[in-house]
C-alpha positions in Angstrom: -189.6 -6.1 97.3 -192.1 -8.9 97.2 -190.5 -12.5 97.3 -190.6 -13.8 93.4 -194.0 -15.9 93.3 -194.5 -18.6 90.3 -196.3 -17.3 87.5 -199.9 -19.3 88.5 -199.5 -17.2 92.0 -199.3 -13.7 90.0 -202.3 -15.2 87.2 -204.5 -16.1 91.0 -204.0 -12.9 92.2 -205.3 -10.8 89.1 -207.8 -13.2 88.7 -209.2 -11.5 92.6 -209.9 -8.4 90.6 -213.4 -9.4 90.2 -214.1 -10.2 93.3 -212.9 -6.7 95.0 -214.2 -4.7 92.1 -217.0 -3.6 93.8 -215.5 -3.0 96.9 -215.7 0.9 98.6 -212.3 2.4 99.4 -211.9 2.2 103.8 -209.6 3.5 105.8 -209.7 0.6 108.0 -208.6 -2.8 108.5 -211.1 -4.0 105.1 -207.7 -3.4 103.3 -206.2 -5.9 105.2 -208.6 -8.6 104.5 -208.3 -7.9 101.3 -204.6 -8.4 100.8 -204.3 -11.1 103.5 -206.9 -12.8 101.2 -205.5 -11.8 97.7 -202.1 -13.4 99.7 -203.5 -17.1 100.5 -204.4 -17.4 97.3 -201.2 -17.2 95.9 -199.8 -18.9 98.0 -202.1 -21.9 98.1 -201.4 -21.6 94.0 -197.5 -21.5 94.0 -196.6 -25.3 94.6 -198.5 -26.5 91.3 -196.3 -27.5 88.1 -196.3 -24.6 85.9 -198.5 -24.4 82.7 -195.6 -24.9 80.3 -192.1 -25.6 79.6 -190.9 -23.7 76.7 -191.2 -19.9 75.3 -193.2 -21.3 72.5 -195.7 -22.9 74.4 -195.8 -19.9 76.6 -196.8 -17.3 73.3 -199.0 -19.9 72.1 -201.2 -19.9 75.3 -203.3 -15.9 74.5 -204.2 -15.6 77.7 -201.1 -16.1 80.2 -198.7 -14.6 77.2 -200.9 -11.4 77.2 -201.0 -11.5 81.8 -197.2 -11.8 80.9 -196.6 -8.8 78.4 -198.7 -6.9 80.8 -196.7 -7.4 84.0 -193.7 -6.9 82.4 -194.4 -4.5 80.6 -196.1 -2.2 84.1 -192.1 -3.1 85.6 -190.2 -1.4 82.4 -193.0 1.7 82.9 -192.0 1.5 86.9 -188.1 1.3 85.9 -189.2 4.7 84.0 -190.6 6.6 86.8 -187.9 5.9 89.5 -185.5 7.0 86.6 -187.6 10.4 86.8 -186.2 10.4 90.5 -182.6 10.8 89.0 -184.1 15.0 87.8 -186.1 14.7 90.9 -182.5 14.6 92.9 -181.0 17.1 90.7 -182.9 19.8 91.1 -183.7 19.7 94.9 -180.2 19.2 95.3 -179.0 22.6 93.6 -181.8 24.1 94.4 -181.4 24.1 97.7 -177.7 24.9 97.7 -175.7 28.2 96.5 -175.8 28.9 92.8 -172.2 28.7 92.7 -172.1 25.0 93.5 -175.1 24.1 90.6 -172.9 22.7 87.8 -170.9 20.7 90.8 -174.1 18.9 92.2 -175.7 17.8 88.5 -172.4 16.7 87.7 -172.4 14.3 90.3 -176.1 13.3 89.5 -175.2 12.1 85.8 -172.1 10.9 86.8 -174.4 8.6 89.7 -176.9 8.0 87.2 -174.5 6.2 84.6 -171.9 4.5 86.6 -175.3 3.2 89.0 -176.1 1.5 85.5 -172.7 0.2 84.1 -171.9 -1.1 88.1 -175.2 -2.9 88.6 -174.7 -4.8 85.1 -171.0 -5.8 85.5 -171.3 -7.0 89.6 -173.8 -5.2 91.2 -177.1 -7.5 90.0 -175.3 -11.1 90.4 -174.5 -9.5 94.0 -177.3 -9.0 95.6 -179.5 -11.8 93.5 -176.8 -14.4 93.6 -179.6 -17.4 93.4 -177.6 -20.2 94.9 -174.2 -19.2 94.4 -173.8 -18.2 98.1 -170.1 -18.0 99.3 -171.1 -17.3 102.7 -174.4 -18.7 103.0 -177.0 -15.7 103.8 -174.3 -12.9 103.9 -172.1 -12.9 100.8 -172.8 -14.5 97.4 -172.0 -13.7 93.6 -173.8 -15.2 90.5 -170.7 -13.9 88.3 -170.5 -11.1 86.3 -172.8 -8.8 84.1 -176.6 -9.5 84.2 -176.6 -13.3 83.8 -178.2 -13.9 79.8 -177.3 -12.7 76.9 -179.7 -12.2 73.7 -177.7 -14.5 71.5 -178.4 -17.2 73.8 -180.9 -19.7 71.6 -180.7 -23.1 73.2 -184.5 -23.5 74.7 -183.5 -24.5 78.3 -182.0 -20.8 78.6 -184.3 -19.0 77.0 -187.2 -20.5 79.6 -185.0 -20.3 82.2 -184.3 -16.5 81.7 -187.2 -15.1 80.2 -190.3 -17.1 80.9 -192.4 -16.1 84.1 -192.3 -20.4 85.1 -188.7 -20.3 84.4 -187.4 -16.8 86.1 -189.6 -17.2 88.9 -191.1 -13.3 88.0 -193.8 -12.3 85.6 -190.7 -10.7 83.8 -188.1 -10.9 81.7 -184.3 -10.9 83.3 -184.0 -7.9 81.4 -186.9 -5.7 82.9 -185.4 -7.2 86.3 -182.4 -5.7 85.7 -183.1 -2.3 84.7 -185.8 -1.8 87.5 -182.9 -2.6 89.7 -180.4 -0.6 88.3 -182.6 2.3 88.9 -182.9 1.7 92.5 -178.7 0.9 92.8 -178.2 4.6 91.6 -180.3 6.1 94.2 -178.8 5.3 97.5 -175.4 7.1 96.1 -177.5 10.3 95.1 -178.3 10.4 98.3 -174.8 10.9 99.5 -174.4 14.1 96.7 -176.8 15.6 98.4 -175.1 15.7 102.2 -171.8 16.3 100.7 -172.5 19.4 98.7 -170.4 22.5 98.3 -167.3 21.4 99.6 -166.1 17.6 98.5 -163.8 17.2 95.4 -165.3 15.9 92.4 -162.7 12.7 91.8 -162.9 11.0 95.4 -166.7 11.5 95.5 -166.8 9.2 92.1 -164.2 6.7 93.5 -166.5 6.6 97.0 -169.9 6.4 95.0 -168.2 3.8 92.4 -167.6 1.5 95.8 -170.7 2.3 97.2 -172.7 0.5 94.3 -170.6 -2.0 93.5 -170.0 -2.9 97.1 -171.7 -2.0 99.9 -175.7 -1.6 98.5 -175.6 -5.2 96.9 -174.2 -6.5 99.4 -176.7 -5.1 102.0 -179.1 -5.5 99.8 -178.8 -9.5 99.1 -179.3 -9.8 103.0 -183.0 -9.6 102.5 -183.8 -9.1 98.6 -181.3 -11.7 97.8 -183.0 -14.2 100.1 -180.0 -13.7 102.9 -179.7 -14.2 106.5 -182.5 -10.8 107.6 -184.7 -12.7 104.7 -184.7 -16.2 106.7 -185.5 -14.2 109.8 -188.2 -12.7 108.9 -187.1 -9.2 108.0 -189.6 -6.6 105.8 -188.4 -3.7 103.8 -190.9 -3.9 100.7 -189.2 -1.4 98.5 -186.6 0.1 100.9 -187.0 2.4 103.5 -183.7 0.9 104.7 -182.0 -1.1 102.2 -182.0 1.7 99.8 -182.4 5.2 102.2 -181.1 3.9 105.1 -177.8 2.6 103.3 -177.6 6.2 101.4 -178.6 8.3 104.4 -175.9 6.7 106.9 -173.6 6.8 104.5 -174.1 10.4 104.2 -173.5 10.7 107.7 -170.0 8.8 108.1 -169.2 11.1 105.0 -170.3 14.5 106.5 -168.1 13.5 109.7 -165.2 13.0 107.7 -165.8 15.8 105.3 -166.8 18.7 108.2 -168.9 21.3 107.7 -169.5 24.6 105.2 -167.2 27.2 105.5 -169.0 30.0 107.7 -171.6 27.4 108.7 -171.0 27.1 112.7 -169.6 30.6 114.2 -166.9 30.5 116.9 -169.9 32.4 119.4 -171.5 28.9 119.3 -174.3 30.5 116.4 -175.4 28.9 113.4 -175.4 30.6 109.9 -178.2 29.6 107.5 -176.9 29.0 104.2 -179.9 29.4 101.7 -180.9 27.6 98.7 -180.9 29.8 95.2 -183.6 28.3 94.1 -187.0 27.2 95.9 -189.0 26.8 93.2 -186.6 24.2 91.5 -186.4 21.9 94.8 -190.4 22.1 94.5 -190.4 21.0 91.1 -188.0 18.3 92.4 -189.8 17.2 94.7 -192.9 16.5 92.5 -190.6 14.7 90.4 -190.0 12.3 93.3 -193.3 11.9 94.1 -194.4 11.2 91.1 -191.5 8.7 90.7 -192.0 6.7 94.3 -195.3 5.1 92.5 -192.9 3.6 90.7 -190.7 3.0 93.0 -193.2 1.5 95.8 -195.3 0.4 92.9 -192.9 -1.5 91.0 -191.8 -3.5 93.9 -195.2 -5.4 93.8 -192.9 -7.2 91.0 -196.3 -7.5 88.6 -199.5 -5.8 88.0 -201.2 -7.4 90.3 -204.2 -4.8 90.5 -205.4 -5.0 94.3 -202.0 -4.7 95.3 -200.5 -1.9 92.9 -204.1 0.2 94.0 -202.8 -0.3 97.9 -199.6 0.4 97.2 -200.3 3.7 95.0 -202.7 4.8 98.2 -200.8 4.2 101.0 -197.8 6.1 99.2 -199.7 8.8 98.3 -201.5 9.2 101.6 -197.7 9.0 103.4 -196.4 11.6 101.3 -199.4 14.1 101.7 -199.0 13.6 105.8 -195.6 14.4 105.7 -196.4 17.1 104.0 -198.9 18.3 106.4 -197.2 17.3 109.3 -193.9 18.7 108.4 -195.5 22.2 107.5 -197.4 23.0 110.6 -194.6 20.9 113.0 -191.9 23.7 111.6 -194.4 26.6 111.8 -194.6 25.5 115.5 -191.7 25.7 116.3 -190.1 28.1 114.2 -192.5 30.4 114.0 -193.2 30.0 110.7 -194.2 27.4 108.0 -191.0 26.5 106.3 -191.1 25.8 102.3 -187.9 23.9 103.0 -189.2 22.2 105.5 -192.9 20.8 104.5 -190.9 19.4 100.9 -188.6 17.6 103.1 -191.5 16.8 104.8 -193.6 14.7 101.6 -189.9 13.1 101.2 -189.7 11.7 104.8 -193.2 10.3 104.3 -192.4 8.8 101.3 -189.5 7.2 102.5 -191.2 6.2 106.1 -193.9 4.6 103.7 -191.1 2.4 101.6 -190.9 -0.8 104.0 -194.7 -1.5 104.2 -196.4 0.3 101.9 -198.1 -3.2 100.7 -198.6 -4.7 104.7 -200.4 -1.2 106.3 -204.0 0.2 105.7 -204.3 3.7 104.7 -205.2 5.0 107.9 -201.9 3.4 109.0 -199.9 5.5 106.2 -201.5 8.4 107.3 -200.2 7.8 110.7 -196.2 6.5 109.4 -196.3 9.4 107.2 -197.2 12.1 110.1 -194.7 10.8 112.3 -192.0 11.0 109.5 -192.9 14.3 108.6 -192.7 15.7 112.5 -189.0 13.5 112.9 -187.4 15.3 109.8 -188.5 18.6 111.5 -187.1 17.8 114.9 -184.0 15.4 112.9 -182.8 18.5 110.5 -182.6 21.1 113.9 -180.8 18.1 115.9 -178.0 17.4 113.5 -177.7 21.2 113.1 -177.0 21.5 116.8 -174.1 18.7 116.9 -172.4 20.6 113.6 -173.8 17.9 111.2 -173.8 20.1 107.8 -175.9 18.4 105.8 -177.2 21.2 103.1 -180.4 19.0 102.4 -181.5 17.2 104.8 -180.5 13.8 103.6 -179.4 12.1 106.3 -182.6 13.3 108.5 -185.5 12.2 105.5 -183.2 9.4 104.5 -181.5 7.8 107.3 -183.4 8.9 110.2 -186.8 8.1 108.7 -185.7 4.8 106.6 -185.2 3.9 110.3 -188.5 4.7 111.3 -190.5 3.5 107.9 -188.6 -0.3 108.8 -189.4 -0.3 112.7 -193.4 1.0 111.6 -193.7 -2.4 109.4 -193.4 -4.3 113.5 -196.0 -1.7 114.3 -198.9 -1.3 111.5 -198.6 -4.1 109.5 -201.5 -6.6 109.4 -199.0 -9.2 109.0 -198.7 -11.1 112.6 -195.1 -12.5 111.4 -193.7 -8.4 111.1 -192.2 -7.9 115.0 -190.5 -4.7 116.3 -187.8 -6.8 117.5 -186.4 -8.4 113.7 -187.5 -5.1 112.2 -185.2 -3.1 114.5 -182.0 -6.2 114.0 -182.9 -5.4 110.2 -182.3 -1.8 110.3 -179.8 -1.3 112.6 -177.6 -4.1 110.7 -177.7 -2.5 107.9 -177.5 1.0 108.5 -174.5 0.3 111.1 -172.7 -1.5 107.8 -173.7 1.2 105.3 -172.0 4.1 108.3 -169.0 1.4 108.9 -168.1 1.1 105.4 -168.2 4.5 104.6 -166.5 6.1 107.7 -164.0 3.3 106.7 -163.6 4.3 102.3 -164.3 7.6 102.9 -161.9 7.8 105.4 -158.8 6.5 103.4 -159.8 8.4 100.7 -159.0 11.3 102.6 -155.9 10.5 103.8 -155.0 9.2 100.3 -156.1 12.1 98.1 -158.0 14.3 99.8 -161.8 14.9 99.7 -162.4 18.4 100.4 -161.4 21.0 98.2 -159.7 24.2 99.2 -161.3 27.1 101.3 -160.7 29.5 98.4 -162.1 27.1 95.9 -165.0 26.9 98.3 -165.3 30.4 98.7 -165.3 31.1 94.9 -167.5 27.9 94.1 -166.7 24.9 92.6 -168.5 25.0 89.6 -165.3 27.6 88.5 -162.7 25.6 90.5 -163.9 22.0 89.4 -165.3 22.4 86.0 -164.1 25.7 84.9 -168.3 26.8 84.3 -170.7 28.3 85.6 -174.6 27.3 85.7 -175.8 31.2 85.5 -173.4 32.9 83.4 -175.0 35.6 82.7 -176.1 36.5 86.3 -174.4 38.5 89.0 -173.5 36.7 92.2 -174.6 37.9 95.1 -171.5 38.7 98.0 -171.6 36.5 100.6 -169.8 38.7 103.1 
């Protein structure tokens, strides 16, 4: 996400809108001169004393209050969208795994969904945005708990501080802050459902995902969005190619290798047994659902409405997804003989999330590129881990993990931004994905040898949706033998 401007910096940059208005849409490097320029505006902006000093003076003042209701007001409508994700998950997750398992995998979703939520308000915000209160300077700091103001709070220093764009440092409210964070928290555990489905037990995967969000993504995540030690050097993950995919995806991974795979999924001749999805059309529908929530998600990490670069950011996510959709499609028809439904939507997913680190530093000629490549590594990343007896039912760790690798490295690569290097992009990455697959190979691990995290083969066999929850998603349908 963007680093939080001053409010005259986000007032400039609207204010540019007039200027570009007239512009054509390129794909070429005019993009670039138009956000390097929208960029030293701000930044020539943000040292001046700020226009006032209280909330009143603030609401009195039509102009900046309205720029203010606006900006916030595009976050709370960007919270919304990434929320969508959440049904997005849900339903490429069961869809693409056995019919059997379906009340299992939304269970986990809700359960991600609301303890994402209740976590990021009791530690997880004041965790990764600890403002000064650094205990290890750049690595580990805590703000205290809950999300920092409370509504009762009247005395006028606080209220400026908290929810005044001069005071907060964002064309926000702490509030609006919060909840677009939240959203994001919840995701890099969802992520994790996904890998594990159809064999983990319900009350270990809470306890890991519980840990997960109130530990590990914070923490990770203050290294750079905090203003931490990969922040200093130089690091760029705009909305989270690795901080939020590349933390769920290698966690995944460290999970799957504890957990092993699907009953009947590798043979004892060395062959490997698809397990299909029940339901195609549901993952498509879910993956619409993501797409239509990552402008949101990309777009909301502008952190205002700043209109030239919201427009980039919508275009160069959109262009992403579409290669990987293309690429993905014709890569698997290559070289499985045919085009592969499964495929081409993981496909727009790994463009999406190869998009995530730069979508505001590339041209959209550049996204086509990052999007393409994505698109032809899930492909070749979903038959690898297949090989090695990875069982990941969805692909999670290949669009997640594999391509939130790539999407960070393709900042040092594409962006227009001279400071963005291969070299801190790749220290990024690699720090944080090794500590997302550390951590979890480590919790995971003890949770295993603790209680148990797989359930039995015959509860497998039968499903878990009768042997965890005692339901069924299709009651009224026959199941098909699996013999």
């Amino acid at each position: 996400m963007l680093k939080r401007p001053n409010y005259l910096a986000s007032l400039a940059a609207s204010a540019l809108l007039a200027v570009f208005v007239g512009l054509p849409v390129v794909l070429h490097a005019q993009d670039a001169v138009i956000v390097t320029e929208t960029t030293a505006v701000v930044e020539a902006v943000e040292e001046e004393a700020p226009p006032y000093t209280t909330m009143e003076a603030l609401q009195a003042d039509p102009m900046l209050y309205a720029k203010f209701m606006i900006d916030n007001l595009w976050i709370l409508i960007a919270a919304a969208l990434v929320f969508i994700m959440h049904a997005g998950f849900s339903a490429v997750e069961s869809g693409l795994c056995r019919s059997k398992n379906a009340v299992n995998i939304l269970t986990k979703n809700l359960f991600i969904v609301a303890t994402g939520i209740l976590t990021y308000a009791a530690v997880g915000f004041s965790l990764m945005y600890p403002g000064d209160s650094w205990i290890a300077n750049g690595w580990l700091g805590f703000g205290g708990f809950g999300i920092g103001y409370s509504p009762t709070a009247t005395d006028a220093e606080t209220v400026f501080a908290k929810l005044t764009p001069a005071g907060y440092g964002l064309d926000m409210t702490t509030w609006a802050d919060f909840i677009f964070q939240a959203m994001f928290a919840a995701t890099a555990a969802t992520i994790v459902s996904g890998a594990v489905a159809e064999r983990v037990k319900l009350a270990p995967f809470m306890i890991f995902a519980t840990l997960l969000l109130a530990i590990l993504y914070p923490i990770t995540g203050s290294w750079q969005w905090g203003g931490g030690w990969l922040s200093e050097a130089g690091f760029k993950d705009f909305a989270g190619s690795t901080i939020v995919h590349g933390v769920g995806g290698f966690a995944a991974l460290a999970c799957v290798i504890v957990l092993g795979p699907r009953l009947g999924k590798y043979l004892p001749n060395g062959k490997i047994r698809p397990i299909l999805g029940h339901n195609m059309p549901l993952v498509a529908i879910g993956v619409f659902l993501l797409f239509l929530g990552w402008f949101g998600f990309n777009g909301g990490s502008v952190l205002s409405a700043d209109p030239v670069l919201v427009s980039l950011v919508f275009v160069t996510t959109a262009i992403a997804g579409a290669a990987g959709i293309i690429a993905a499609m014709f890569g698997s028809w290559a070289i499985l003989k045919k085009p592969d439904l499964s495929m081409a939507l993981n496909g727009a997913l790994a463009g999406l999330v190869g998009i995530t680190a730069g979508a505001d530093t590339v041209t959209p000629l550049s996204a086509v590129i990052i999007g393409a490549i994505a698109g032809i590594l899930v492909v070749f990343a979903v038959i690898f881990f297949d090989k090695i007896k990875i069982d990941d039912p969805v692909g999670a760790i290949s669009v997640h993990g594999v391509c939130g690798i790539w999407g960070t490295l393709a900042v040092g690569i594409f962006s227009f931004d001279a400071a963005h290097t291969v070299a801190i992009q790749a220290l990024g990455t690699f720090s944080i994905c090794a500590t997302a697959f550390i951590f979890s190979l480590i919790v995971f691990g003890l949770l295993k040898l603790v209680m148990g995290v797989r359930v039995s083969a015959e509860e497998e066999t039968a499903g878990l949706d009768i042997g965890e929850h005692g339901q069924e998603a299709y009651p009224d349908f026959q199941p098909v033998s699996e013999a």
